[in-house]
MARVEX-901718 format. One record per residue (C-alpha): residue number from 1; x negated, y, z negated. Coordinates in nm, 4 decimals. Layout:
BEGIN
ATOM seq        X        Y        Z
ATOM NUM        X        Y        Z
...
This chain:
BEGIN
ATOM seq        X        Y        Z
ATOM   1  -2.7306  13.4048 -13.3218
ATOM   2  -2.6210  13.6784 -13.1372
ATOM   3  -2.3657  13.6374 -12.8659
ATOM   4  -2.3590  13.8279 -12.5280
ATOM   5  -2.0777  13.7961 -12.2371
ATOM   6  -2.1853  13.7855 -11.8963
ATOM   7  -1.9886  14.0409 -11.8372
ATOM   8  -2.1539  14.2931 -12.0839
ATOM   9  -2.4767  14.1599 -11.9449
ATOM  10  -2.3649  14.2636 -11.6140
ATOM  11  -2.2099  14.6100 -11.7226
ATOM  12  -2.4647  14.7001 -11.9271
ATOM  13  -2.7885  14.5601 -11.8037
ATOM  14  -3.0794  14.4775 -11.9764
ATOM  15  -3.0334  14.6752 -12.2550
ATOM  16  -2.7554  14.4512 -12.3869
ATOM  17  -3.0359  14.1771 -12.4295
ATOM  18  -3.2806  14.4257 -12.5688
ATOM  19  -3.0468  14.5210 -12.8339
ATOM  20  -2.9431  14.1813 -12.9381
ATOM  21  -3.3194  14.0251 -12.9499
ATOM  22  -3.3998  14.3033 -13.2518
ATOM  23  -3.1256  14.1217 -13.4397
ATOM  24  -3.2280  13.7818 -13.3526
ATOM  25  -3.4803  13.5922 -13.2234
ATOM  26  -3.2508  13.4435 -12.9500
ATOM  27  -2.9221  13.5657 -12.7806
ATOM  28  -2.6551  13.3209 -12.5965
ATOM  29  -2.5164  13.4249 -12.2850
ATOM  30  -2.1270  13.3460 -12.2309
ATOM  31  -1.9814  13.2816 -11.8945
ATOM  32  -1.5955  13.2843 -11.9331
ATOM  33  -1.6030  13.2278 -12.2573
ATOM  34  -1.8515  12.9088 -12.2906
ATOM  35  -2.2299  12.9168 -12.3882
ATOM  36  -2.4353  12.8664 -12.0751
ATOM  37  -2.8089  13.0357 -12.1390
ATOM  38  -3.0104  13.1207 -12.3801
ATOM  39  -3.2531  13.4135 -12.4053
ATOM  40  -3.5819  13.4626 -12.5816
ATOM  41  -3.8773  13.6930 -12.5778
ATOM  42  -4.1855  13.6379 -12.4037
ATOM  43  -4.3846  13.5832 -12.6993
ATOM  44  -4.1241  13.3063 -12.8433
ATOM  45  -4.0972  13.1198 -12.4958
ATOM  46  -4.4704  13.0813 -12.4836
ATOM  47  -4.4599  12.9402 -12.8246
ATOM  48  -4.1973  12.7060 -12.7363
ATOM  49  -4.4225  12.6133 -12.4272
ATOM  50  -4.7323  12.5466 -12.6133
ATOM  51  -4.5103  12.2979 -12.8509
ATOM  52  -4.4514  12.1322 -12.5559
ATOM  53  -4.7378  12.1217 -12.4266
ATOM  54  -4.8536  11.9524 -12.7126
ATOM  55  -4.6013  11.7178 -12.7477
ATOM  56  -4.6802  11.5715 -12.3663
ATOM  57  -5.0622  11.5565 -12.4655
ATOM  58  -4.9596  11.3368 -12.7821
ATOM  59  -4.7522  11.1462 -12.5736
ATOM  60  -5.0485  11.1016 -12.3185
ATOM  61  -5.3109  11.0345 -12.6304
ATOM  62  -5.0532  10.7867 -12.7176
ATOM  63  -5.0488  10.5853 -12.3682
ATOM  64  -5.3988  10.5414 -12.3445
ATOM  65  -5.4444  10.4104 -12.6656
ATOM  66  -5.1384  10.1676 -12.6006
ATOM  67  -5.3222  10.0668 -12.2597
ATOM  68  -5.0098  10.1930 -12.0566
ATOM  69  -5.1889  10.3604 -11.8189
ATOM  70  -5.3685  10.2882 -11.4725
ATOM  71  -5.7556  10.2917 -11.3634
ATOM  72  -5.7557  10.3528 -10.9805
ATOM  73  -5.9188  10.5711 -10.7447
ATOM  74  -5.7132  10.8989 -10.5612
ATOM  75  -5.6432  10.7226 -10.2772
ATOM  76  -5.4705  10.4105 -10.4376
ATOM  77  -5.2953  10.6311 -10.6508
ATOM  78  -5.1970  10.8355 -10.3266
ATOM  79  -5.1131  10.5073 -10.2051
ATOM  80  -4.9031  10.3884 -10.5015
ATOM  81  -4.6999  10.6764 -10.5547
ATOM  82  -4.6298  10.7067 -10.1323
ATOM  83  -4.5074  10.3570 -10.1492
């Protein structure tokens, strides 16, 4: 995975992170010498979002059919969560 300092990042611009995402398919950003972000391209983040997207509705799928969930109207869910 390619590595970029903060400071190139902030020398350099964008272009840093343009040139290290044709390489990879991620790039780390170092701040003094430590890994603190990771960047991806659009298309990649909205594939990572989807996955978890799905992953909460299995989770949900998975509540209902273990009864863990709540039948109530708005306002005594309102209510609930207030209290």
């Amino acid at each position: 995975m390619t590595s970029i300092t903060a400071n190139d990042l902030k020398i350099k611009g964008v272009s840093v992170v343009e040139d290290a995402l044709l390489d990879d398919d991620e790039a780390i950003i170092t701040v003094r010498g430590k890994d603190k972000y990771v960047v991806i391209n659009i298309k990649q983040y909205s594939k990572l979002r989807e996955y978890e997207l799905e992953v909460a509705l299995l989770e949900a799928r998975a509540d209902v059919a273990a009864g863990r969930v709540k039948h109530e109207s708005v306002e005594a869910h309102v209510k609930r969560v207030m209290d």
